[in-house]
PDB file of N, CA, C and O in Angstrom:
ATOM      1  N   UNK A   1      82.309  94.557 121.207  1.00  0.00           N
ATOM      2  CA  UNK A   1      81.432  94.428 120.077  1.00  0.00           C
ATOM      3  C   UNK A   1      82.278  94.151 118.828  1.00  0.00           C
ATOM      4  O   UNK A   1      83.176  94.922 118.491  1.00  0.00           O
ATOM      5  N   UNK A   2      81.860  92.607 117.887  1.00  0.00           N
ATOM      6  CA  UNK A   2      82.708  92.615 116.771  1.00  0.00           C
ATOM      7  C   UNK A   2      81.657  93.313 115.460  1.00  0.00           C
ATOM      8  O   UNK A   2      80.443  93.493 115.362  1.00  0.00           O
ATOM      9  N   UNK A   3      82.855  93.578 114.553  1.00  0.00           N
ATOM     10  CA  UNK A   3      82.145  94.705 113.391  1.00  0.00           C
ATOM     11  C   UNK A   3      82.499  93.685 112.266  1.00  0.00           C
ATOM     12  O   UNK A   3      83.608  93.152 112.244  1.00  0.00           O
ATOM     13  N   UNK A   4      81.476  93.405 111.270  1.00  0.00           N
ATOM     14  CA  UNK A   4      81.692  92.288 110.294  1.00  0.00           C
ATOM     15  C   UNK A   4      81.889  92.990 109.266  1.00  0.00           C
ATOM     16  O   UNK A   4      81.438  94.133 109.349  1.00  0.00           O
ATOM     17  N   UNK A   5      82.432  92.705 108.268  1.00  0.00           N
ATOM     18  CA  UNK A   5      82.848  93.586 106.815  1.00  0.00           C
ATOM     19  C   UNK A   5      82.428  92.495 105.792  1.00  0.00           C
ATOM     20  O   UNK A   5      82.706  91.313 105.998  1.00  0.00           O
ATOM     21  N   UNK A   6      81.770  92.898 104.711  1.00  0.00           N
ATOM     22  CA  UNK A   6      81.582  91.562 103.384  1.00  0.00           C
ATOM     23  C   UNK A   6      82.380  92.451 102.680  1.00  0.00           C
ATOM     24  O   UNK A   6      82.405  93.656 102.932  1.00  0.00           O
ATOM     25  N   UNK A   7      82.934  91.998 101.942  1.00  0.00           N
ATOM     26  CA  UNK A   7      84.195  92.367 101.096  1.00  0.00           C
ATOM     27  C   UNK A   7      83.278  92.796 100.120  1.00  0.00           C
ATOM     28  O   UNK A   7      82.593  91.888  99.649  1.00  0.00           O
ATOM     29  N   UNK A   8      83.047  94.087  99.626  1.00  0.00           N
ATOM     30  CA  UNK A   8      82.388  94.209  97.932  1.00  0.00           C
ATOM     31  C   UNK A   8      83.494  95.675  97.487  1.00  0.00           C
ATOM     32  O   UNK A   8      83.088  96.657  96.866  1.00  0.00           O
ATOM     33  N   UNK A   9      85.069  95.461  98.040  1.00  0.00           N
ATOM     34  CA  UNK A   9      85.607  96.164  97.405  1.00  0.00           C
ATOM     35  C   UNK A   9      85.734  97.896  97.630  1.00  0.00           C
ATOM     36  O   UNK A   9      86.527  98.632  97.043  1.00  0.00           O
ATOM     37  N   UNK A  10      84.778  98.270  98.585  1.00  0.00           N
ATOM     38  CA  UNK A  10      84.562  99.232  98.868  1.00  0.00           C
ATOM     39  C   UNK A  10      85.855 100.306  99.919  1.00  0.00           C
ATOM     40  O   UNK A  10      85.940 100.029 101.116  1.00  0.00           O
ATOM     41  N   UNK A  11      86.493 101.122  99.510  1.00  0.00           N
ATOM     42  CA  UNK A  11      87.859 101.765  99.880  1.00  0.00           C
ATOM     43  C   UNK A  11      87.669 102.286 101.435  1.00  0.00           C
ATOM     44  O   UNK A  11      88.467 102.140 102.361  1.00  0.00           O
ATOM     45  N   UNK A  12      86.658 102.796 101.451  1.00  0.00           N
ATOM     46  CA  UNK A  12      86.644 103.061 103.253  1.00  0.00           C
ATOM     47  C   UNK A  12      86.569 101.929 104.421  1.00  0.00           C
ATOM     48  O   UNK A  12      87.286 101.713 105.399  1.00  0.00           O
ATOM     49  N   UNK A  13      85.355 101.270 103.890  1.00  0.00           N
ATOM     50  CA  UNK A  13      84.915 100.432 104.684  1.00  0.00           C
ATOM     51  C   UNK A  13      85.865  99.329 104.478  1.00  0.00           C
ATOM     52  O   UNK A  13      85.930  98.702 105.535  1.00  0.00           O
ATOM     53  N   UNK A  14      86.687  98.778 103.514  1.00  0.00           N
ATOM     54  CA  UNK A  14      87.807  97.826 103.624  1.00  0.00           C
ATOM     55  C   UNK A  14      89.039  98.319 104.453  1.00  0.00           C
ATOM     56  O   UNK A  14      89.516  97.576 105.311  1.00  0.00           O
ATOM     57  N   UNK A  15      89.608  99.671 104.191  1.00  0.00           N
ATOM     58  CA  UNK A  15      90.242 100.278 105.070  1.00  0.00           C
ATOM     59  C   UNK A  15      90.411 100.077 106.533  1.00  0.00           C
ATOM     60  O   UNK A  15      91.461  99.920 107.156  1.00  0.00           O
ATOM     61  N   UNK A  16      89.204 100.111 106.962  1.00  0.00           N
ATOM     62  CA  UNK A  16      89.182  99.994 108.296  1.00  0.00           C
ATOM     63  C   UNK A  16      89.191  98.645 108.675  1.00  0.00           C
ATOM     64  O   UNK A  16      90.035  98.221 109.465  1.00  0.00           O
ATOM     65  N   UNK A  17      88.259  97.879 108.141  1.00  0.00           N
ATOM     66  CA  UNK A  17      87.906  96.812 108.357  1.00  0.00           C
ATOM     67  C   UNK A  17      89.602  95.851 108.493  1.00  0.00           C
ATOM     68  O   UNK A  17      90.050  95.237 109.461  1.00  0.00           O
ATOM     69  N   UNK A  18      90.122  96.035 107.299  1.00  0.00           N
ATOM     70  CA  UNK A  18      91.952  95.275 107.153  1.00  0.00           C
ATOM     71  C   UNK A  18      92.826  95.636 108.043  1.00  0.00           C
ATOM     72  O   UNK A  18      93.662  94.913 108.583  1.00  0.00           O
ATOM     73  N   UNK A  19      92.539  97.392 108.297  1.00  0.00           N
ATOM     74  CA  UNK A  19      93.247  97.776 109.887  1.00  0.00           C
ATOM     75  C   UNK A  19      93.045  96.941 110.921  1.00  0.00           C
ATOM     76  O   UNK A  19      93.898  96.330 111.564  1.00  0.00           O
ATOM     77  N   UNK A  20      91.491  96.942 111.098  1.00  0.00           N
ATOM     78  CA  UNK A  20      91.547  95.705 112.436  1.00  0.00           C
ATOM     79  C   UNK A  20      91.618  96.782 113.679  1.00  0.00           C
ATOM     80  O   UNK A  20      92.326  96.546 114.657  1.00  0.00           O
ATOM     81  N   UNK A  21      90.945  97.809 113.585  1.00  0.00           N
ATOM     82  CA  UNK A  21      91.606  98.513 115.051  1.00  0.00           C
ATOM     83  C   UNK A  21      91.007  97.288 116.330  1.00  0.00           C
ATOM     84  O   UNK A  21      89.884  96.796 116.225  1.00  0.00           O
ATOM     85  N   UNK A  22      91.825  96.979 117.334  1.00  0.00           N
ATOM     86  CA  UNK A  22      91.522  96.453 118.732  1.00  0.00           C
ATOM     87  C   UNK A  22      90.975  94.802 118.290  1.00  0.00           C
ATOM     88  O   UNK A  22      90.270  94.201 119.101  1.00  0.00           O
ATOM     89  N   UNK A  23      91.314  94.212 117.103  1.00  0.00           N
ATOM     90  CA  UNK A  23      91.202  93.389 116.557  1.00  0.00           C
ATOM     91  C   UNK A  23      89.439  92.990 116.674  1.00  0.00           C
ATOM     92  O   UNK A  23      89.083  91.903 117.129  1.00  0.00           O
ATOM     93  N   UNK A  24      88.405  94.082 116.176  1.00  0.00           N
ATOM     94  CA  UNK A  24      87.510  93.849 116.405  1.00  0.00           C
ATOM     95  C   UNK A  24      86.679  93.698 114.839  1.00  0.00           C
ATOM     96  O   UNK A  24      85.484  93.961 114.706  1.00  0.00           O
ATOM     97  N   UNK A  25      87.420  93.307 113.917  1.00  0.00           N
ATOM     98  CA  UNK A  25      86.852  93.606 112.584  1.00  0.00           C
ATOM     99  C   UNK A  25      86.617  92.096 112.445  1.00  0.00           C
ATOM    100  O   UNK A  25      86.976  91.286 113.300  1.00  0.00           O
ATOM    101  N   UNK A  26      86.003  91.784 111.330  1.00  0.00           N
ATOM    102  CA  UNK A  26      85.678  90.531 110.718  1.00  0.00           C
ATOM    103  C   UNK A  26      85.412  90.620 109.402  1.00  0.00           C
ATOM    104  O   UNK A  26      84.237  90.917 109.187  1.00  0.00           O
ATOM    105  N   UNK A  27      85.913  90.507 108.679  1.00  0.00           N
ATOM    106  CA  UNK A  27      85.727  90.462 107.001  1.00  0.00           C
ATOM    107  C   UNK A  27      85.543  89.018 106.760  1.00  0.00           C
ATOM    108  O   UNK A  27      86.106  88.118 107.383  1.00  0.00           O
ATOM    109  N   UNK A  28      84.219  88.809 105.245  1.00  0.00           N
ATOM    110  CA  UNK A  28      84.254  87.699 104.675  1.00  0.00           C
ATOM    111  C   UNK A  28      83.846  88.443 103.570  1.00  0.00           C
ATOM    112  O   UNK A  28      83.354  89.568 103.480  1.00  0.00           O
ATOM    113  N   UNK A  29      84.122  87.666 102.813  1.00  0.00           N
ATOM    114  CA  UNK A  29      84.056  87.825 100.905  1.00  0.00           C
ATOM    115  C   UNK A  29      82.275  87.657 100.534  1.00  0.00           C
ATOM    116  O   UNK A  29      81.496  86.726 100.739  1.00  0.00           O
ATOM    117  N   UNK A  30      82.170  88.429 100.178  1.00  0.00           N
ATOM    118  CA  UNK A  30      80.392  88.416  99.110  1.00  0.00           C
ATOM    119  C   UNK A  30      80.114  87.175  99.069  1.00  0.00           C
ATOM    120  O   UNK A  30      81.143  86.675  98.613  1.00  0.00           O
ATOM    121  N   UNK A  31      79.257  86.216  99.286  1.00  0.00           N
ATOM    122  CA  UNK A  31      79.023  84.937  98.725  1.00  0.00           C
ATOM    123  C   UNK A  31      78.086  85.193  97.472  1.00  0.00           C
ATOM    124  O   UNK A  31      78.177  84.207  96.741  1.00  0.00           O
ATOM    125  N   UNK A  32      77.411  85.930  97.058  1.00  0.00           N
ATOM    126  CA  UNK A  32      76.714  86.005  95.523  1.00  0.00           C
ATOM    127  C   UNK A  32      77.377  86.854  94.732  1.00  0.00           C
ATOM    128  O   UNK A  32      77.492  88.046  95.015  1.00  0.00           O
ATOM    129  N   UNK A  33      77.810  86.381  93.800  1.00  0.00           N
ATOM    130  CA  UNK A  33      78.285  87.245  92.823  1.00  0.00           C
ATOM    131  C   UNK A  33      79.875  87.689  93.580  1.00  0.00           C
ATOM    132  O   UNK A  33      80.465  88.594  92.990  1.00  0.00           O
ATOM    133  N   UNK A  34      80.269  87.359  94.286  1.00  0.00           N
ATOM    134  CA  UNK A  34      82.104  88.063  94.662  1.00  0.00           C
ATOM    135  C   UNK A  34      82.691  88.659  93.910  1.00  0.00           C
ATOM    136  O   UNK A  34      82.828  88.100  92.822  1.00  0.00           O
ATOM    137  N   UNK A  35      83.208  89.788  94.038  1.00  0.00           N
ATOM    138  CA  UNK A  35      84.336  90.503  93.506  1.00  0.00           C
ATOM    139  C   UNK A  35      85.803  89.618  93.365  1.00  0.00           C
ATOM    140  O   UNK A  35      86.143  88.749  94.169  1.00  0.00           O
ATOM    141  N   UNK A  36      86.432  89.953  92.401  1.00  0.00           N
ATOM    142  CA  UNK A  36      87.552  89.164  92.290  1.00  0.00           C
ATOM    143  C   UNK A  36      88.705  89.889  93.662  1.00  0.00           C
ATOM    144  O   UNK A  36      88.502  90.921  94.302  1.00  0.00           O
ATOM    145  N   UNK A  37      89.435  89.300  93.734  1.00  0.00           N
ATOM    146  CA  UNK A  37      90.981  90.023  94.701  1.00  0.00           C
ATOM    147  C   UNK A  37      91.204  91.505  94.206  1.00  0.00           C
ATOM    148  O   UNK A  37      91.486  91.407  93.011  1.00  0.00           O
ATOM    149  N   UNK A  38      91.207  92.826  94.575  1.00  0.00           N
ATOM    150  CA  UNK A  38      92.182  93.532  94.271  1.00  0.00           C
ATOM    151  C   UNK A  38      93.314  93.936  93.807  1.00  0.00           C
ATOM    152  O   UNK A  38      93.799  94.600  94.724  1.00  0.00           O
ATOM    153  N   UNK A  39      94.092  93.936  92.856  1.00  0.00           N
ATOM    154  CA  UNK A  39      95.317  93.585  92.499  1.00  0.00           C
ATOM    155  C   UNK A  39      96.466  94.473  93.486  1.00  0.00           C
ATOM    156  O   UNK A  39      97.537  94.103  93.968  1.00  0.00           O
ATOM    157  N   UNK A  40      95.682  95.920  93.564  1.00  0.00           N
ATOM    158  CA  UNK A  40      96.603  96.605  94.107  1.00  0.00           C
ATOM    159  C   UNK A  40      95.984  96.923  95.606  1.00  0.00           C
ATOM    160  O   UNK A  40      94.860  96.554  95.947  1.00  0.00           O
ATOM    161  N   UNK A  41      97.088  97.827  96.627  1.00  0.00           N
ATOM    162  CA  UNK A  41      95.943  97.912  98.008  1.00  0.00           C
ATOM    163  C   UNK A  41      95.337  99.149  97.710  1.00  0.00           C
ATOM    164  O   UNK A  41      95.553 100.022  96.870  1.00  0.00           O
ATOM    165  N   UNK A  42      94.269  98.947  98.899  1.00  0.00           N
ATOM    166  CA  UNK A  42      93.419 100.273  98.494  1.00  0.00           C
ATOM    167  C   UNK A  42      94.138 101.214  99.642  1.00  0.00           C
ATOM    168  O   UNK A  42      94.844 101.075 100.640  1.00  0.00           O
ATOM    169  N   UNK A  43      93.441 102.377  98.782  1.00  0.00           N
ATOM    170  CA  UNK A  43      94.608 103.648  98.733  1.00  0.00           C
ATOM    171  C   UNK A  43      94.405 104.551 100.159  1.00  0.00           C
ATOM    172  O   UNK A  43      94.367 105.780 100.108  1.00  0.00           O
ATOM    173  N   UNK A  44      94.265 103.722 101.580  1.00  0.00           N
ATOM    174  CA  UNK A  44      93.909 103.940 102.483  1.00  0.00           C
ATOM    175  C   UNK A  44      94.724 105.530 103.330  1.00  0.00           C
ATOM    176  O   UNK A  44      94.267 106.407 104.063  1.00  0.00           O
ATOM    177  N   UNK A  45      95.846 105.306 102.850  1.00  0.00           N
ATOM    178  CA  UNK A  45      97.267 106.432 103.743  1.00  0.00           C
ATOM    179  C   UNK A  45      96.823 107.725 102.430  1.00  0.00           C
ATOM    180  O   UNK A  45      97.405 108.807 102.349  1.00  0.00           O
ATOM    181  N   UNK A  46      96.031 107.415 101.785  1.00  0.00           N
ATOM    182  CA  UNK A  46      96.253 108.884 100.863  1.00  0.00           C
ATOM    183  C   UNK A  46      94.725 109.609 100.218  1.00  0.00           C
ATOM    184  O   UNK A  46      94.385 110.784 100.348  1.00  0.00           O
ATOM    185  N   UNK A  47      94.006 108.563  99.542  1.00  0.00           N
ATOM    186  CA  UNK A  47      92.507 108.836  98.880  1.00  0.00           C
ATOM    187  C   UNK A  47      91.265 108.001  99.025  1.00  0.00           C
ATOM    188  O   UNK A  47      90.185 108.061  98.438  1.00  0.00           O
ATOM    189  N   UNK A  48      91.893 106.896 100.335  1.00  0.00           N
ATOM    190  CA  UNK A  48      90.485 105.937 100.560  1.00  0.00           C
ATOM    191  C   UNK A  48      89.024 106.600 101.140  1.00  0.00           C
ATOM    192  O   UNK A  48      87.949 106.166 100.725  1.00  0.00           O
ATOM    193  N   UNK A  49      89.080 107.399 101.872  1.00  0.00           N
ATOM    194  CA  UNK A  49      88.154 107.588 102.216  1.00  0.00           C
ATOM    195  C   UNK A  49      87.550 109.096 101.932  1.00  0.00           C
ATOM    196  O   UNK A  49      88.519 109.673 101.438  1.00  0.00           O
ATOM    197  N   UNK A  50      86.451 110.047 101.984  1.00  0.00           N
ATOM    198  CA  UNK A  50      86.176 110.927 102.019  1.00  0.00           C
ATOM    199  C   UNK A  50      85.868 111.608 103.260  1.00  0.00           C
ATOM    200  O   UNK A  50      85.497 111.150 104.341  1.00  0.00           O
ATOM    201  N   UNK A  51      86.120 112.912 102.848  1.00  0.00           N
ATOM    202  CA  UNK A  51      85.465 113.744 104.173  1.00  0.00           C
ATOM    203  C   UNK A  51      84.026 114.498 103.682  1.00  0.00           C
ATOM    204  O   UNK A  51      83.336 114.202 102.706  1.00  0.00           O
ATOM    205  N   UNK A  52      83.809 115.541 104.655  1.00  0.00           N
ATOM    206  CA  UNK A  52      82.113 115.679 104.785  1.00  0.00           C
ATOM    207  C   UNK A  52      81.536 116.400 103.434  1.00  0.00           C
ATOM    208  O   UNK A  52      80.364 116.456 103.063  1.00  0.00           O
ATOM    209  N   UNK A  53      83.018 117.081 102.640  1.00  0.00           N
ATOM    210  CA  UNK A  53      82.536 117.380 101.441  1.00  0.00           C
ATOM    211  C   UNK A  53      82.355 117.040 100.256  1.00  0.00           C
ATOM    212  O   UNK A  53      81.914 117.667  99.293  1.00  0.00           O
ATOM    213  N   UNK A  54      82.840 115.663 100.409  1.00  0.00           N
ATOM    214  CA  UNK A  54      83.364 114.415  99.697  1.00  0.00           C
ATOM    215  C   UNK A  54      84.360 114.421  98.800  1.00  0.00           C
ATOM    216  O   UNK A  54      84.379 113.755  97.765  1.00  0.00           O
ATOM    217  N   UNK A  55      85.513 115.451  99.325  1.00  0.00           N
ATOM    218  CA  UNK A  55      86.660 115.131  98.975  1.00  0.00           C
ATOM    219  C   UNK A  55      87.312 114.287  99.387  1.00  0.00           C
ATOM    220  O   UNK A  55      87.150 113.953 100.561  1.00  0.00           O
ATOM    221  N   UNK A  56      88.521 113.473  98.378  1.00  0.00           N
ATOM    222  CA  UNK A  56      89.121 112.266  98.588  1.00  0.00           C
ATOM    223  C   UNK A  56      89.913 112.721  99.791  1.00  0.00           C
ATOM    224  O   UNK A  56      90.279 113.884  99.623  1.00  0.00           O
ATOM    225  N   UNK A  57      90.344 112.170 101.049  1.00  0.00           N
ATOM    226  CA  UNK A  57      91.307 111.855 102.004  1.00  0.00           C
ATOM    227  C   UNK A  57      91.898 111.009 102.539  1.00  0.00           C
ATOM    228  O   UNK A  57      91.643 110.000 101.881  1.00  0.00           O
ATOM    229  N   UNK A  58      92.571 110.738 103.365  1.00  0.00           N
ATOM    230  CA  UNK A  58      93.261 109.759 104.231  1.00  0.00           C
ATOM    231  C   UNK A  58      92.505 109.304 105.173  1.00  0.00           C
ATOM    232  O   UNK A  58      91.926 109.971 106.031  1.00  0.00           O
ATOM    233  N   UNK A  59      92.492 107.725 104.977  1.00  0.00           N
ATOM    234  CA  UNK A  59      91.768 106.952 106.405  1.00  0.00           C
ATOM    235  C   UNK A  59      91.956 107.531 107.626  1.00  0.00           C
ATOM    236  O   UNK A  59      92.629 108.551 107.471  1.00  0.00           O
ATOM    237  N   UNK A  60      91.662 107.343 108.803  1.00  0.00           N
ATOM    238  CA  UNK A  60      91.812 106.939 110.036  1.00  0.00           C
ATOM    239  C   UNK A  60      90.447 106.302 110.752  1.00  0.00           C
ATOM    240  O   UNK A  60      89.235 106.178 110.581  1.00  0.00           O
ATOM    241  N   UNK A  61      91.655 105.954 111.786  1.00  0.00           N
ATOM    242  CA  UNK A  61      90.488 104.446 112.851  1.00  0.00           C
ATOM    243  C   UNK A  61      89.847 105.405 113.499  1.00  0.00           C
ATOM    244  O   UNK A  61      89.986 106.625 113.418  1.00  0.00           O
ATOM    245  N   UNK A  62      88.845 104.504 114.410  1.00  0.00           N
ATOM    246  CA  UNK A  62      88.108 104.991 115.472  1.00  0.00           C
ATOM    247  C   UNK A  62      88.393 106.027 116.121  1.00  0.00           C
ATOM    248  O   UNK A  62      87.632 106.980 116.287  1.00  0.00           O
ATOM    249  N   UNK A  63      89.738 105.902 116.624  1.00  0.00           N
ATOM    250  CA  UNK A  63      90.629 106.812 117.404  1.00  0.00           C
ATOM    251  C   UNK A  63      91.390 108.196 116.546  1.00  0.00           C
ATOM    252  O   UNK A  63      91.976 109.095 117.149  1.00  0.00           O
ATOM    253  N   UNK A  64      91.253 108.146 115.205  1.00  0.00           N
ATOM    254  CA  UNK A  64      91.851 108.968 114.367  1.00  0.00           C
ATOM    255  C   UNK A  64      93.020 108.849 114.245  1.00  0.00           C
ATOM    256  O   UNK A  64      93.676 109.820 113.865  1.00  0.00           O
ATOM    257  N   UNK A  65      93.550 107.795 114.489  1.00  0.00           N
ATOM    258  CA  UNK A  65      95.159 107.759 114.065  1.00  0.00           C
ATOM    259  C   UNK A  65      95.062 107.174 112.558  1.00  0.00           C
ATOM    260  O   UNK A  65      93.964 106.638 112.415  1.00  0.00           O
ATOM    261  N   UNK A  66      95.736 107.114 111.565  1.00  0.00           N
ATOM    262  CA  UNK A  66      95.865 107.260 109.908  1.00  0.00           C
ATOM    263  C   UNK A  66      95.973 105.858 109.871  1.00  0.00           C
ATOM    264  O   UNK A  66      96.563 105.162 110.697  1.00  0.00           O
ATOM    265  N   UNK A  67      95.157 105.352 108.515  1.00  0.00           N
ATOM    266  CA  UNK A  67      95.738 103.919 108.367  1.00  0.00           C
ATOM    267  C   UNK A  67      96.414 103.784 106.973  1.00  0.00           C
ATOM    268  O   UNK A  67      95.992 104.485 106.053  1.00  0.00           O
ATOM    269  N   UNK A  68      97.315 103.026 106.796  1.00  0.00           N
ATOM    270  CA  UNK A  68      98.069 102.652 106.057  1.00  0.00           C
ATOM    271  C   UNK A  68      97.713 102.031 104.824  1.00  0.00           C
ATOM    272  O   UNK A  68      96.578 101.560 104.759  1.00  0.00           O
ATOM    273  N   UNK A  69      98.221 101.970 104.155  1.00  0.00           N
ATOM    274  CA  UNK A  69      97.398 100.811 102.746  1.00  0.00           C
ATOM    275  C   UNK A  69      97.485  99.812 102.944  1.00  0.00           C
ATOM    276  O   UNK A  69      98.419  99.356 103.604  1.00  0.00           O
ATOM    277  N   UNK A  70      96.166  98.822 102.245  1.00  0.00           N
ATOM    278  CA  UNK A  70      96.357  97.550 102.771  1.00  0.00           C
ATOM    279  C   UNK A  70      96.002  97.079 101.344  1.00  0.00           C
ATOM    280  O   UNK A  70      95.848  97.702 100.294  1.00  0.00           O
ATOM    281  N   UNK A  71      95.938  96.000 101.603  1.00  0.00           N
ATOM    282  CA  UNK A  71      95.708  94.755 100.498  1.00  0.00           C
ATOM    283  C   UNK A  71      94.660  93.731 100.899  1.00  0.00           C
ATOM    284  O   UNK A  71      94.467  93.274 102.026  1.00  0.00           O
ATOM    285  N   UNK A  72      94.028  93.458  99.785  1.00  0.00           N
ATOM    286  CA  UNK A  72      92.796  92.640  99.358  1.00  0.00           C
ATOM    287  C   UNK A  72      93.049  91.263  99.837  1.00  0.00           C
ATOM    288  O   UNK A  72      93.208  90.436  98.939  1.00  0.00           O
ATOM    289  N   UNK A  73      93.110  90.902 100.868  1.00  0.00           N
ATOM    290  CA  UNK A  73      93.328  89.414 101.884  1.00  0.00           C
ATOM    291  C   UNK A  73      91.696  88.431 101.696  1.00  0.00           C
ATOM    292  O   UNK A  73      91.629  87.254 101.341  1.00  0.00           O
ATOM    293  N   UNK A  74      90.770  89.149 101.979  1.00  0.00           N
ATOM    294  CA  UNK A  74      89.787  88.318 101.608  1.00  0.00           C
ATOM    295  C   UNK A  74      88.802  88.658 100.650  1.00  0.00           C
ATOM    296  O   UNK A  74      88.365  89.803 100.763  1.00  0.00           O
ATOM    297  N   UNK A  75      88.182  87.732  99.429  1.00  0.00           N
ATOM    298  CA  UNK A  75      87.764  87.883  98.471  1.00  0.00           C
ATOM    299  C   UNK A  75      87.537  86.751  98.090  1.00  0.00           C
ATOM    300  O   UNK A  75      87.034  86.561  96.983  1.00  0.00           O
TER     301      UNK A  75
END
């Protein structure tokens, strides 16, 4: 099953999506209104995502292994 991502900038869901676990992601950029590029990566290895109390945490994939920071590739 592929998982599509529209780029609107969003720190979790880009996270994963730029990881690519099992190369099953697909990102494309907003076609109305697009966000510009990111300048910096999002802050995936440290405050991208939240947990259930919605404190800031560290990504991980499907599998729970941690993902790394990435950078704004499509936009």
């Amino acid at each position: 099953m592929l998982k599509l991502a529209v780029n609107r900038n969003k720190n979790e869901l880009m996270c994963n999506a730029y990881a690519n676990y099992m190369n099953k992601w697909l990102v494309t950029p907003m076609f109305i209104l697009p966000n510009p590029q990111k300048a910096a990566p999002y802050p995936c290895a440290t405050t991208g995502c939240k947990d259930a109390s919605g404190a800031s945490v560290s990504c991980v994939n499907e599998v729970g292994e941690g993902i790394p920071d990435q950078m704004d590739t499509v936009f």
